[in-house]
C-alpha positions in Angstrom: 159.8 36.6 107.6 156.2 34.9 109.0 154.1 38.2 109.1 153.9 40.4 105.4 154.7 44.3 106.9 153.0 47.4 105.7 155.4 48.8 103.4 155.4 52.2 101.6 156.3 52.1 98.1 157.0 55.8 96.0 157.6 56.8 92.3 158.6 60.1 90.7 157.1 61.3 87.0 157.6 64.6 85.6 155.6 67.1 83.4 156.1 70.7 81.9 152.4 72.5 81.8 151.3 76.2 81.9 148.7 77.8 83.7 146.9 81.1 84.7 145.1 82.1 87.9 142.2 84.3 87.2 142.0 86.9 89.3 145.5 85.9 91.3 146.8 90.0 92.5 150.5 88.7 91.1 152.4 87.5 88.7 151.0 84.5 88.3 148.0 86.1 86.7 149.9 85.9 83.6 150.1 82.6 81.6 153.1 80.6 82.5 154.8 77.2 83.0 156.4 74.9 85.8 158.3 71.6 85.7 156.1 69.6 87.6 157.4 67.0 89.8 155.1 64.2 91.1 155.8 62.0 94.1 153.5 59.6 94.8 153.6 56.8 97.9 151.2 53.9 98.1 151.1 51.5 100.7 150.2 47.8 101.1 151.4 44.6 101.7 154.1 42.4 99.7 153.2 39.6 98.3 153.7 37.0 100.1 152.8 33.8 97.5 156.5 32.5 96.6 154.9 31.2 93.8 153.1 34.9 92.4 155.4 36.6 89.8 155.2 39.4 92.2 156.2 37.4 94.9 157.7 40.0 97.4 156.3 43.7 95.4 153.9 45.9 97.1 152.8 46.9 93.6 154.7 46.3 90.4 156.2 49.8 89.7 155.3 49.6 86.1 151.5 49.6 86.7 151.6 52.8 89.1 153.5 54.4 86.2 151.2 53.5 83.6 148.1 54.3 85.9 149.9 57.8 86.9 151.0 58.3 83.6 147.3 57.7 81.7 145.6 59.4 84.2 148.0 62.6 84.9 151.2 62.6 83.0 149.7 62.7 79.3 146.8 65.2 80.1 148.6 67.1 81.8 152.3 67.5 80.1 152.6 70.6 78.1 148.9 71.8 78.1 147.6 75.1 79.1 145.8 74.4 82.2 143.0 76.8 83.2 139.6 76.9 85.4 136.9 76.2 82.7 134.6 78.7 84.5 136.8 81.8 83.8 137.3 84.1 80.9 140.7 82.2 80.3 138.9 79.0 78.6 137.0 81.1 76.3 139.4 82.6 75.1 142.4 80.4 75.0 139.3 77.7 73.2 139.8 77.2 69.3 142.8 79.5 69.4 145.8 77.4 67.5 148.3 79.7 69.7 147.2 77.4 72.8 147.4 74.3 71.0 146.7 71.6 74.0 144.1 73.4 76.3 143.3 71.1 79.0 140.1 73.6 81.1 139.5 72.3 84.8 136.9 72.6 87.0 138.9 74.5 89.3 141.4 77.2 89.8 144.6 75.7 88.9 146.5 75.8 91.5 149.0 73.0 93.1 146.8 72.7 96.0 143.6 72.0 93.7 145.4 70.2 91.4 146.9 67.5 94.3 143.4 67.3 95.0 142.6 66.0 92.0 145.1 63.7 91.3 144.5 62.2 94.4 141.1 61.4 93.6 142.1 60.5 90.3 144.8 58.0 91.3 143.2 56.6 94.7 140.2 55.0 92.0 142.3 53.3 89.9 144.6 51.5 92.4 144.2 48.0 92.4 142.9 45.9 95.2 144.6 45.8 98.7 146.7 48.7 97.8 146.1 52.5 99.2 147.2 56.1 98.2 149.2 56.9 100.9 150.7 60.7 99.5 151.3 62.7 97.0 153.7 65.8 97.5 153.6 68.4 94.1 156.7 70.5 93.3 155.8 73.6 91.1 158.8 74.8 91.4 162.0 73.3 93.0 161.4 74.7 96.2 157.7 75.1 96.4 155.6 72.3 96.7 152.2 71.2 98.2 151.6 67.8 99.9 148.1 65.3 100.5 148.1 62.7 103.1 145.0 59.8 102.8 145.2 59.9 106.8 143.9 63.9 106.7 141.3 63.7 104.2 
């Protein structure tokens, strides 16, 4: 193998969190939880020193977990998450029936929040590799995607 291809590397992490839509006209006005599923696809190129402990890896798959799972996973998992310019963070704030309150500067829906961990994720990658996707299941059969090559 002479030339090092462009290869697409994924992971999956998971995390339960509840949320509210202010002002939503359904159901999900109401506080309530999803089991989040998180795929998310960089891309670069292998390594391609025989003598590199990561000779052959895109990316080591235990340092996009711990970057996903610092960054997203433990904020995230089993918080309340709600937009921290609606009535919902006041009064969810210093209320012990909330317990981890994690207020957002947005709506917190699974087309804001991709957004977010996109930009979140993309800034911590290290050099040479590239957020490729993310795709969010909220549910198991609704989900919202984010490609690098549309934004």
């Amino acid at each position: 193998m002479s030339a090092r291809p462009l290869i697409r590397i994924t992971k999956e992490f998971r995390f339960e969190a509840a949320h509210a839509l202010w002002q939503y006209d359904g159901p999900c006005k109401n506080i309530h939880g999803h089991s989040y599923r998180l795929f998310v696809t960089v891309k670069g190129h292998p390594q391609g020193d025989p003598s590199h402990s990561k000779h052959g890896m895109v990316m080591d798959f235990s340092i996009l977990k711990k970057i996903v799972n610092e960054l997203i996973v433990e904020p995230f998992d089993h918080a309340l998450l709600v937009n921290a310019d609606t009535p919902h963070a006041s009064m969810a704030k210093d209320n012990a029936l909330f317990g981890k309150l994690y207020p957002l500067p947005y709506q917190p829906t699974c087309e804001n929040m991709i957004h977010d961990f996109a930009t979140r994720i993309s800034g911590a990658l290290p050099a040479g590799i590239s957020l490729h996707s993310l795709r969010l299941h909220e549910t198991a059969t609704a989900y919202a995607e984010w490609y690098a090559e549309d934004n």
